[in-house]
Steps between C-alpha positions, in 0.01 A plus 500: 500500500665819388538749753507897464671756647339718783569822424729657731357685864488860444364651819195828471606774664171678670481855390570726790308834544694816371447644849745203621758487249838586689665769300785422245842469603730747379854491468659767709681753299892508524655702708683844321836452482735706729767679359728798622356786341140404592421689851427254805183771607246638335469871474120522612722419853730750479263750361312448827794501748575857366120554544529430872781652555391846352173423699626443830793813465149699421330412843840560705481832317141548563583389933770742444286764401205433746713525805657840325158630464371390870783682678489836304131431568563512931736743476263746324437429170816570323325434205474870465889532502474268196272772289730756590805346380256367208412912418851665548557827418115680518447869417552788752316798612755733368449724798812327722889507456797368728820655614730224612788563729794198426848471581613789251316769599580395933867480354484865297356646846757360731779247364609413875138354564368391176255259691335656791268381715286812549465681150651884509293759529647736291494243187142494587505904485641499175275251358185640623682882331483319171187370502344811602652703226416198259135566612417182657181512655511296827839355625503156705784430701519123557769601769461457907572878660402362846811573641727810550826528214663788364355786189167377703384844492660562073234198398254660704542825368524363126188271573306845640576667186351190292210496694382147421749272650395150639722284704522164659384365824480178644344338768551238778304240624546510899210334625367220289210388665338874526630590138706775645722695262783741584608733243799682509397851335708749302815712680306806614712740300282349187186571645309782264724377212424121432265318596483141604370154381567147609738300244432125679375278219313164552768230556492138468788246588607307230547103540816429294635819646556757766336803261213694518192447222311789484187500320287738633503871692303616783345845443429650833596391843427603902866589668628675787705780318781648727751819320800540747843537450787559741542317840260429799405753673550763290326362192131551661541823504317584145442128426187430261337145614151412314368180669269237301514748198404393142803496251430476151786303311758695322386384146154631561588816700753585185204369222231741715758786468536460218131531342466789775749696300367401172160661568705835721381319788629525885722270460591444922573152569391599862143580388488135323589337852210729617221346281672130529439576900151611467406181252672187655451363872484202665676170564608320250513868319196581250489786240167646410709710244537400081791637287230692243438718809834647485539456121695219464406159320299247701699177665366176541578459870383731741760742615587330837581176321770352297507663139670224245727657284473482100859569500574599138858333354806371658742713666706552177247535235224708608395725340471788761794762413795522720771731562835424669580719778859515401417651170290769712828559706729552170226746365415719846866458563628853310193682674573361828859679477366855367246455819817505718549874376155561454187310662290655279615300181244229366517179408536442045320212400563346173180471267514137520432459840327754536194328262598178707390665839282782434167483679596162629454316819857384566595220746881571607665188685794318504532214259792261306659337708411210739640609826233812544268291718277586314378278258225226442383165355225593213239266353756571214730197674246231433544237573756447726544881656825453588688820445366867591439630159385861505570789715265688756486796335393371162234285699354825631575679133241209356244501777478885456474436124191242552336714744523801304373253176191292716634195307504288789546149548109390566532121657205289449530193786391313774199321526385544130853317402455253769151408409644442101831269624250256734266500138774444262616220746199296490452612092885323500424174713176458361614494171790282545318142349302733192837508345814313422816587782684679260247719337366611874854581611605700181125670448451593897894619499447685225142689625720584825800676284208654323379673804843647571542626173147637493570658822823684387375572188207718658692634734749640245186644322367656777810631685358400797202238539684190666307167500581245747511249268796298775222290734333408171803411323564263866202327486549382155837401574392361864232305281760345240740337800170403659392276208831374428594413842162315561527324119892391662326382810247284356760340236731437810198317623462281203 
């Protein structure tokens, strides 16, 4: 029986769902050769290791800054310094011009003391001779005559003559707790010829230094005025003593003077201390008494308070003419020899100076040199007011000048400012997860340099209106380190 072949086994393979299929194998794709030239790291890593680093040199700058702002901020908004030194150079009155007294002109008056301590009093005569010839309206003597020295009674005598002579006082604080303030008065052989002002200026103590800041003036003050000279007893004998009388500064007894004259006015300074009496009282003082009354421009502050000063350029570029006493000595020099012969012989003054100082207020100190005691630490120093920059005398030269001008510096602070820095702090924090780290550091930096520059740029417009744009400027900052500390916190965590 013939047998056939079974065909062979082939086994069915069920089909499986295409839901269950495994996915094909691939073969895995060979590795990119490695050669020399062919960098190790991609640039996307470099690009953002430059990335971080610029980022995180932006938020030490940005700590930097913050901690900048916040102590200018306590020690009374120096942000104002900062427009100042922003404006420069900012136009004058045109009704104030300096004589300054340096080492030449002590040296042409007496070459075995070319640096006194007390300034002679016949330079002084000769000065104030010029000026009076030259037609200068008021003369301001940034000089203490508080004490006896020789040619007391030539000054006096050229001063009388003037008839518009201010000079310096200054007073002491003996009893701190009641406020009381001594004042040493004028030599009596001045009285009737100049009259007196206070010179004291409002001082601050610097923290990298030993140097007074001054920012601001006080107008009028309450001071126990004594005018003696000569040795106990014999100095009460004709002694003047005013007790708890009210001074007026000697900017703003010289400015008042000076408008007096303009309009052929009394122009008394004794008359002024009359009205300041009759106007301010109490304790703290209080003056019920504007500057329009007496026909100068208005100030921000009421007289009994601190006036800041819109001082107008640094000490070598302002733009307030000056004349060198030494010059003044070479010119009145010829005349002063004919006088010898015959006292009757007036001073010649050149044309030049004489449109320089005609029908002029002109502040005479002495300036140039650093060893005067006599000099100050301006807002021009900013920031680290480490060396006294400008002289006394050209202080009092530009606070004359602004109060002669009313462009005064008008602060806008406190709780206004205050109010906007706790805002702009939440605005900061709140906003912190809307945005990506970088863009909220760079935009909310940049908004806070945008308020300084909008605040210096204004004040430059308005020669005067100052913003306090530091406690805002803070709280941004204060809100930047607030987000990124907490964001380094929680990653710590992590």
């Amino acid at each position: 029986m013939k047998q056939t072949e079974r065909p062979p086994f082939v086994r069915r393979e069920r089909p499986v769902p295409p839901d269950r299929r495994p996915p094909p194998r691939q073969r895995p794709a060979p590795a990119p050769a490695v050669s020399e030239k062919t960098p190790t790291r991609s640039p996307n890593v470099m690009t953002f290791m430059i990335r971080a680093m610029v980022y995180e040199v932006w938020v030490v700058g940005i700590t930097g800054v913050a901690v900048t702002v916040l102590l200018f901020v306590a020690l009374g908004s120096g942000i104002t310094d900062l427009y100042l030194q922003f404006r420069g150079v900012a136009p004058v009155s045109g009704h104030v011009a300096q004589v300054t007294i340096g080492e030449e002109a002590l040296y042409l008056w007496d070459p075995s003391s070319p640096n006194p301590e007390v300034t002679p009093r016949g330079l002084l005569a000769e000065v104030v001779r010029f000026l009076d010839e030259a037609g200068a309206r008021v003369i301001v003597l940034d000089i203490l005559l508080d004490q006896p020295a020789e040619d007391d009674l030539v000054l006096a005598e050229a001063a009388r003559r003037h008839g518009a002579v201010v000079a310096a006082e200054r007073y002491i604080l003996t009893e701190p707790a009641t406020g009381l303030q001594f004042q040493r008065g004028l030599v009596p052989a001045y009285d009737g010829a100049v009259a007196g002002g206070f010179a004291n200026l409002h001082l601050q103590t610097t923290i990298l230094s030993e140097d007074l800041l001054v920012r601001g003036t006080p107008l009028v003050k309450r001071v126990t005025r004594a005018r003696v000279e000569g040795r106990w007893p014999g100095n009460i004998v004709g002694a003047m003593q005013d007790d708890g009388a009210i001074v007026p500064s000697m900017a703003l007894a010289a400015a008042w003077m000076y408008r007096q004259r303009q309009q052929g006015l009394s122009s008394r300074v004794v008359d002024f201390e009359h009205l300041l009496t009759e106007r301010c009282r109490g304790t703290p003082l209080w003056c019920d008494l504007r500057l329009t009354d007496v026909g100068l421009p208005d100030v921000p502050v009421g007289l009994a308070q601190v006036l800041p000063i819109n001082f107008r350029a640094p000490e070598h570029s302002d733009p307030i003419p000056t004349v060198r006493a030494a010059d003044i000595l070479r010119i009145a020099g010829q005349s002063a020899l004919m006088r010898q012969l015959d006292p009757t012989i007036e001073v010649e003054v050149p044309q030049q100076y004489r449109a320089v100082l005609r029908d002029k207020l002109v502040v005479v100190g002495r300036a140039g040199f650093d060893d005067s005691g006599d000099r100050f630490i301006t807002p021009f120093g900013f920031p680290a007011y480490l060396q006294a920059d400008m002289a006394g005398c050209r202080v009092q030269a530009q606070i004359v000048d602004t109060l002669l001008s009313g462009r005064h510096v008008r602060l806008y602070r406190g709780a206004i400012a205050w109010f906007g820095a706790s805002v702009l702090f939440g605005i900061v924090v709140l906003s912190y997860r809307q945005t990506s780290d970088r863009v909220h550091v760079t935009g909310w930096g940049a908004a806070g340099a945008g308020l300084v520059f909008f605040g210096a740029a204004l004040f430059r417009l308005s020669d005067g209106i100052a913003i306090d744009t530091g406690p805002p400027v803070a709280g941004i900052l204060c809100g930047l380190l607030w987000t990124h500390i907490r964001a380094w916190a929680q990653e710590s965590m992590e």
